[in-house]
MARBA-3410 file (N, C-alpha, C, O; in Angstrom, 1 decimal):
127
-51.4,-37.2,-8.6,-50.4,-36.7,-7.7,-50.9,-35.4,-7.0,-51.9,-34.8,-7.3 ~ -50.1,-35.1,-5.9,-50.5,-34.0,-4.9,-49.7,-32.9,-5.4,-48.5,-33.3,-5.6 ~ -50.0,-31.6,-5.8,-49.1,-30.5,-5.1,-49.2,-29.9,-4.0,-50.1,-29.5,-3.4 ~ -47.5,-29.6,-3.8,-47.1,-29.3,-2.6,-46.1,-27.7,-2.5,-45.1,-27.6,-3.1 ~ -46.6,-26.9,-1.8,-46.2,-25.7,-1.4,-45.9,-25.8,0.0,-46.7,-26.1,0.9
-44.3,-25.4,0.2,-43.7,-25.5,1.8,-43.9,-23.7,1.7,-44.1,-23.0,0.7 ~ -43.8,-23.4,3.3,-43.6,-22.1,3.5,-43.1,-22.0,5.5,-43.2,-22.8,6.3 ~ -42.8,-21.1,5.4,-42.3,-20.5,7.3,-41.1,-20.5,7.2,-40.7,-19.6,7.9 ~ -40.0,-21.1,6.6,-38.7,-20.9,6.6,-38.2,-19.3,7.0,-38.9,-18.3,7.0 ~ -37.1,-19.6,7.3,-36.5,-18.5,7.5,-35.0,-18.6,8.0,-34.4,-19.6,7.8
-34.5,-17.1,8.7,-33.3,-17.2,10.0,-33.7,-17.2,11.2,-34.8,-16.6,11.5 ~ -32.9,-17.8,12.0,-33.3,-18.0,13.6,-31.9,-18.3,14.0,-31.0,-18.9,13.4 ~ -31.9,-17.5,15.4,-30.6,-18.0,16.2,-31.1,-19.3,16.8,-32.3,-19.6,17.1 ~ -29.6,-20.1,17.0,-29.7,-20.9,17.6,-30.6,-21.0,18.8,-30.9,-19.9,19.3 ~ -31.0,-22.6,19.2,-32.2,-22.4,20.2,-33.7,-21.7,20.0,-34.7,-22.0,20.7
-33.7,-20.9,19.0,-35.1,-20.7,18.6,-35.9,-21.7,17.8,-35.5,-22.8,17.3 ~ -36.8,-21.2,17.7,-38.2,-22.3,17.4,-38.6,-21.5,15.4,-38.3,-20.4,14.9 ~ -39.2,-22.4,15.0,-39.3,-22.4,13.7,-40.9,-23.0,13.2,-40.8,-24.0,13.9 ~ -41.8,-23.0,12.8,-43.1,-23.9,12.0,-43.1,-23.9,10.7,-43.3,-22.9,10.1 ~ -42.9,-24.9,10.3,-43.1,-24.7,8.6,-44.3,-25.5,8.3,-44.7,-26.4,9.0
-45.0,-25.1,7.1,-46.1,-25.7,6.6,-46.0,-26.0,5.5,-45.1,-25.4,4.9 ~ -46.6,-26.9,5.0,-47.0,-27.5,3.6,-48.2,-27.4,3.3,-48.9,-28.1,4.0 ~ -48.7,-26.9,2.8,-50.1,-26.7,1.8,-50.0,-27.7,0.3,-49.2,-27.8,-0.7 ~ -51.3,-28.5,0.8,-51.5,-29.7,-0.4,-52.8,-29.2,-1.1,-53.8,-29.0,-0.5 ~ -52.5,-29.2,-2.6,-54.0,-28.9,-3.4,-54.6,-30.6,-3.6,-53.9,-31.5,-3.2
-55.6,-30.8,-4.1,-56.3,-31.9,-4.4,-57.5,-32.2,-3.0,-57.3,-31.8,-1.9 ~ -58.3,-32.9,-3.3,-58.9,-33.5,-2.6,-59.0,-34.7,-1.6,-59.9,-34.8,-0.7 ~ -57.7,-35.8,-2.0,-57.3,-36.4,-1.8,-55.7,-36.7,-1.0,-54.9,-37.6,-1.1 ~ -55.8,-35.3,-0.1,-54.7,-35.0,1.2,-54.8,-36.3,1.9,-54.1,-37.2,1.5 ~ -55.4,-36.4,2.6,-55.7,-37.3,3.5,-55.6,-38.3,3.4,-55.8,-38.9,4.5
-55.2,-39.1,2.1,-55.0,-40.0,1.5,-53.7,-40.7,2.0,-53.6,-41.9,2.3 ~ -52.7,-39.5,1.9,-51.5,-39.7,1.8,-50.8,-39.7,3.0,-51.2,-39.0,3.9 ~ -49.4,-40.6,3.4,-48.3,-39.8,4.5,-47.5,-38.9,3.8,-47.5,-38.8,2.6 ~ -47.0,-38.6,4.4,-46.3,-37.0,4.4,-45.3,-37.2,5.3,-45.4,-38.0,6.2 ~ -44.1,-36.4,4.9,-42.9,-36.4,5.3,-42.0,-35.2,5.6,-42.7,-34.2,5.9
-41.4,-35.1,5.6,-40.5,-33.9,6.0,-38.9,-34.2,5.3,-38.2,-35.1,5.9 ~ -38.3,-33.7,4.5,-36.5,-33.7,4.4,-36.1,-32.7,4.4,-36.7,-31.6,4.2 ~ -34.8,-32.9,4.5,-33.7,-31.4,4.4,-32.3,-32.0,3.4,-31.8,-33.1,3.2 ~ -32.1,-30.6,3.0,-30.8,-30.9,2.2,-30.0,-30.2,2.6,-30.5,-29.1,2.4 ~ -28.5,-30.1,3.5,-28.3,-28.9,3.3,-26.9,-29.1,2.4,-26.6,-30.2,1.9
-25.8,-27.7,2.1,-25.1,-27.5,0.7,-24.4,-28.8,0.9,-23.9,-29.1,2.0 ~ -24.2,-29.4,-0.3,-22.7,-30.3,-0.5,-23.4,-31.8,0.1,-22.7,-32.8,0.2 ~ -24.9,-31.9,0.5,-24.8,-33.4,1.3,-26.0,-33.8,0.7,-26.7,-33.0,0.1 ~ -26.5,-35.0,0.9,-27.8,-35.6,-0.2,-28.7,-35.5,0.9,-28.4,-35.7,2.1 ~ -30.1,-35.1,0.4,-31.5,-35.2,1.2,-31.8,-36.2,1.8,-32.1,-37.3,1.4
-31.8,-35.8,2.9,-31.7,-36.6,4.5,-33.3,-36.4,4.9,-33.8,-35.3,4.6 ~ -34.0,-37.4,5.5,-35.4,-37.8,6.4,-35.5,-37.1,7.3,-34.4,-36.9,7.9 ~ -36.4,-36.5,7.9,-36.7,-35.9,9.2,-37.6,-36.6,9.5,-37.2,-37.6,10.3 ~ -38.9,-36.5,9.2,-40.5,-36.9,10.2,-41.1,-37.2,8.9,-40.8,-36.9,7.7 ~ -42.2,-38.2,9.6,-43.0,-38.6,8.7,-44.3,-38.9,9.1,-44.2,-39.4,10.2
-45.3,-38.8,8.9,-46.8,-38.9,10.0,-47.8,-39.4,8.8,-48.0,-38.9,7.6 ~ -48.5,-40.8,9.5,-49.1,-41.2,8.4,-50.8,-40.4,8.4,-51.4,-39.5,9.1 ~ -51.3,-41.4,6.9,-52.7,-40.0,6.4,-53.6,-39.7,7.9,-53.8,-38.6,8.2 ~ -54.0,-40.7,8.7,-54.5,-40.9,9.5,-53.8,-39.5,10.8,-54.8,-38.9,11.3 ~ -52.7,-39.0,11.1,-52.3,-38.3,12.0,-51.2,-39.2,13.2,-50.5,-38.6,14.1
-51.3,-40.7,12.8,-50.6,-41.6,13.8,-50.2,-43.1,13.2,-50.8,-44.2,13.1 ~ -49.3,-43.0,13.0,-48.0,-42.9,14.1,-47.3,-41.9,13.4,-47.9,-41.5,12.3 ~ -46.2,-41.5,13.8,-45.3,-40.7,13.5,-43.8,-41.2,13.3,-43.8,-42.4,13.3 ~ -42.8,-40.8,13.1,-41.5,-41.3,13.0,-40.3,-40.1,12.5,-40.1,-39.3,11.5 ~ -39.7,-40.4,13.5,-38.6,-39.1,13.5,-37.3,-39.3,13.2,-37.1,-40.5,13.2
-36.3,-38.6,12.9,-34.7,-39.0,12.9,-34.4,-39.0,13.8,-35.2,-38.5,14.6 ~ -33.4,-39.2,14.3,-32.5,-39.4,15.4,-32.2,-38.3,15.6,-32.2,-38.2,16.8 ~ -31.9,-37.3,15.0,-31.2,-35.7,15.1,-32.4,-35.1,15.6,-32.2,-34.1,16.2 ~ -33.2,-35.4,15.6,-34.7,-34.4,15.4,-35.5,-34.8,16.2,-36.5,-34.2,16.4 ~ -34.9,-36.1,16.9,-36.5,-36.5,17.8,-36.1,-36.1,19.4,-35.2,-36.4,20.0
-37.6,-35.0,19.9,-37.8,-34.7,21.0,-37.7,-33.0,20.9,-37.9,-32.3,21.8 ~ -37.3,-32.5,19.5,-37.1,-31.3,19.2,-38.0,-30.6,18.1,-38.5,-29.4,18.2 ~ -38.2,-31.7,17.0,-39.1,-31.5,16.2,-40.9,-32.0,16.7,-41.3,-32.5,17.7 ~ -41.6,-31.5,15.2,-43.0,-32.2,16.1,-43.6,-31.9,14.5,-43.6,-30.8,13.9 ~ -44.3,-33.2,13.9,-44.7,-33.0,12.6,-46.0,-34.1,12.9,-46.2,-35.3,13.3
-46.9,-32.7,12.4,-48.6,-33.0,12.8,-48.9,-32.6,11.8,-48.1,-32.0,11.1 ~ -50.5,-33.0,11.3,-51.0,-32.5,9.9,-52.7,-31.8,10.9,-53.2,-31.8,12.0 ~ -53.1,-31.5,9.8,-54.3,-30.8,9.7,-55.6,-30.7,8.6,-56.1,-29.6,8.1 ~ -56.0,-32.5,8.3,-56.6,-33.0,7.1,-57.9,-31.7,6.6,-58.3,-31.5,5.5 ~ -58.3,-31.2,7.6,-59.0,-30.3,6.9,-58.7,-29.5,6.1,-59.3,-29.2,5.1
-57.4,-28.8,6.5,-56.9,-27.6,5.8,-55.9,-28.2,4.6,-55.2,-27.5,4.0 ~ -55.9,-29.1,4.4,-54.8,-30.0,3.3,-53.4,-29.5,3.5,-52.6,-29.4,2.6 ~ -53.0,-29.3,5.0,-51.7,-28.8,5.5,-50.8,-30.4,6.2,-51.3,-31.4,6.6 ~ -49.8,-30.2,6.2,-48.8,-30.8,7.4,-47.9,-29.6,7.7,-47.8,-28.6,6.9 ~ -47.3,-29.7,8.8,-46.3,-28.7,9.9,-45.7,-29.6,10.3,-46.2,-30.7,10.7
-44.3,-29.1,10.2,-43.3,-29.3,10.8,-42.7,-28.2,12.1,-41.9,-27.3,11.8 ~ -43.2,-28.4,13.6,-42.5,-27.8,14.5,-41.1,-28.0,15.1,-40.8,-29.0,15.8 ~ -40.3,-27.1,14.8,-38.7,-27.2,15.1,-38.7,-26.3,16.3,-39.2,-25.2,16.3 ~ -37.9,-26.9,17.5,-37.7,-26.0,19.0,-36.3,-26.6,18.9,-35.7,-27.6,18.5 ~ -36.3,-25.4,19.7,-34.1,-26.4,20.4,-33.5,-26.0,18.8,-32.9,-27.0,18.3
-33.4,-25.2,17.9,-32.5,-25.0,16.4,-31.1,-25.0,16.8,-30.5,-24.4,17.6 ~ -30.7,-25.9,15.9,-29.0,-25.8,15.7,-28.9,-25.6,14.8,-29.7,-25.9,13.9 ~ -27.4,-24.9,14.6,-26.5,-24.5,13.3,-26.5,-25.7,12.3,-26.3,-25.5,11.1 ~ -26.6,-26.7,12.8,-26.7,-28.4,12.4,-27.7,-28.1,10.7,-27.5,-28.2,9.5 ~ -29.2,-27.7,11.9,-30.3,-27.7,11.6,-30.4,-26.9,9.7,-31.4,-27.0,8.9
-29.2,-26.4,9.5,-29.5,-25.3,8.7,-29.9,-26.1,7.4,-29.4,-27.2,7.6 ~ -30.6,-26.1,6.1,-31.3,-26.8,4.9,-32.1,-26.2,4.6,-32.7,-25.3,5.3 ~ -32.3,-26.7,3.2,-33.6,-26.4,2.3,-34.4,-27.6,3.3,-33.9,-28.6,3.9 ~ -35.8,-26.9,3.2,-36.5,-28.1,3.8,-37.6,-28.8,2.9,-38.1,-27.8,2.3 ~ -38.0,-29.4,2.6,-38.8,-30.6,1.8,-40.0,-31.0,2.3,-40.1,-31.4,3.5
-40.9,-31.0,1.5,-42.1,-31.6,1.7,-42.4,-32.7,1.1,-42.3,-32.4,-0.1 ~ -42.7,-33.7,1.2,-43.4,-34.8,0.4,-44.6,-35.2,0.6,-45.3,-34.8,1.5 ~ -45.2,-36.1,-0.3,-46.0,-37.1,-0.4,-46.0,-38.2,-0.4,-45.6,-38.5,-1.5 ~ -46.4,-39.7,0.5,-46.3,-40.9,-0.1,-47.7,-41.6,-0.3,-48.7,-41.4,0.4 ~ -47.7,-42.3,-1.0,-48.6,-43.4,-1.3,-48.4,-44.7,-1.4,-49.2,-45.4,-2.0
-47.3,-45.1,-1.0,-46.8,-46.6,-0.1,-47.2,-46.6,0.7,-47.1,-45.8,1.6 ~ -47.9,-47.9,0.7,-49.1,-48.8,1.6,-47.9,-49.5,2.6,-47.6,-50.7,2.5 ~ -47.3,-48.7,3.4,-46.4,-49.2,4.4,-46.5,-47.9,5.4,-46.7,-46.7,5.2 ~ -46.4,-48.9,7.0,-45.8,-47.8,7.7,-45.0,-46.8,7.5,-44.0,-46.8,6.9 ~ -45.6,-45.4,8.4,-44.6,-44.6,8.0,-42.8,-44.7,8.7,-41.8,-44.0,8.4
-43.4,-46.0,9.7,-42.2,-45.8,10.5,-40.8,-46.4,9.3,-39.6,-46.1,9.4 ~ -41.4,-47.2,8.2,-40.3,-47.8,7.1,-40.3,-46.8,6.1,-39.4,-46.8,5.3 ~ -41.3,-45.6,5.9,-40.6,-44.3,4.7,-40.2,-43.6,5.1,-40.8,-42.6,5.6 ~ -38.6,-43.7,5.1,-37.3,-42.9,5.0,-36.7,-42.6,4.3,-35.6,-42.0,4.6 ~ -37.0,-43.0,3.1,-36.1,-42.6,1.9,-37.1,-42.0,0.9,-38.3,-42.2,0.7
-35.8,-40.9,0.3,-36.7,-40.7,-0.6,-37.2,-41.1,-2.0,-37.5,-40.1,-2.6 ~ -37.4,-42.1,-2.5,-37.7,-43.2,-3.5,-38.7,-43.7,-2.6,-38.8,-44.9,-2.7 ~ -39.6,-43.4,-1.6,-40.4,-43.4,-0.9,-41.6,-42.9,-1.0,-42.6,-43.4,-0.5 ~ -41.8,-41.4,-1.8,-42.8,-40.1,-1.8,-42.2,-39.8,-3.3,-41.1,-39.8,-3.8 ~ -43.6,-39.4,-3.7,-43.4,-39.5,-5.1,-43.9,-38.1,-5.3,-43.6,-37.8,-6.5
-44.4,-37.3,-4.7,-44.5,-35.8,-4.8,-43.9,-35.0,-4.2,-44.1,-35.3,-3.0 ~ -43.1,-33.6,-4.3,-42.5,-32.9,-3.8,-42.3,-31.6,-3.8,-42.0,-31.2,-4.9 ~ -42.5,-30.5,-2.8,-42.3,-28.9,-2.6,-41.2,-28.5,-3.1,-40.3,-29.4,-3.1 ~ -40.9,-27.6,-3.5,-40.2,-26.4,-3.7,-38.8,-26.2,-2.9,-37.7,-25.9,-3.3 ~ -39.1,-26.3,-1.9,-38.7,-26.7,-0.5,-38.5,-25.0,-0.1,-38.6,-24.1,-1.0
-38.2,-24.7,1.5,-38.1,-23.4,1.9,-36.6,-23.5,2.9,-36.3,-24.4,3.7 ~ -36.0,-22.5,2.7,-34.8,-22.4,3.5,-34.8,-21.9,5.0,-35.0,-20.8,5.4 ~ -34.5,-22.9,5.5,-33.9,-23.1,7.4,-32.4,-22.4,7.3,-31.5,-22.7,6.6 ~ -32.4,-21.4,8.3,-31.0,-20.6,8.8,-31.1,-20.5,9.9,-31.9,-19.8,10.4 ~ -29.9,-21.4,10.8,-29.9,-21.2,12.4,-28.5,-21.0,12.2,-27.5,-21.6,11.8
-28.8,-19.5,12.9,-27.0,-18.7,13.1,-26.7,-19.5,14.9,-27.5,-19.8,15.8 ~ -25.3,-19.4,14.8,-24.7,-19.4,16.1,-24.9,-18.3,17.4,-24.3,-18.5,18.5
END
């Protein structure tokens, strides 16, 4: 298995921009897709982005696509999540994963999907 450390979270008003990172130990980053979720209070961990080991294709939520932007960086054993356009919506712990299902990433969306997971870091978009 991978470990996974998220970081960048924060507050932002609405309409501001956000980058969160994931930092993966092991050797074998690259191996893997990577994903993105959020939880926020009272509701179950919901999918954002997902980008396979390769850097392509990608797959976004419906809430998120055209606003978010989730790229990796196999050298540094990182993935980023770029958030522009933040809504109050937007607000969650955010989640990092790992998968190693030999499927497109466009079909992992759930989480029974990624079998390693961050800490996660808190998203705050005030009104």
């Amino acid at each position: 298995q991978v470990q996974l450390v998220e970081s960048g979270g924060g507050l932002v008003q609405a309409g501001g921009s956000l980058r969160l990172s994931c930092a993966a130990s092991g050797r074998t980053f690259s191996s893997y897709h990577m994903g993105w979720f959020r939880q926020a209070p009272g509701k179950e961990r919901e999918f954002v982005a997902a980008i396979s080991w390769s850097g392509s294709p990608t797959n976004y939520a419906d809430s998120v696509k055209g606003r978010f932007t989730i790229f990796r960086d196999n050298t540094k054993n990182t993935v980023y999540l770029q958030m522009n356009s933040l809504k109050p919506e937007d607000t969650a712990v955010y989640y990092c994963a790992a998968s190693s299902v030999a499927s497109s990433v466009r079909y992992l969306t759930q989480t029974a999907d990624f079998g390693s997971w961050g800490q996660g870091t808190q998203v705050t978009v005030s009104s």
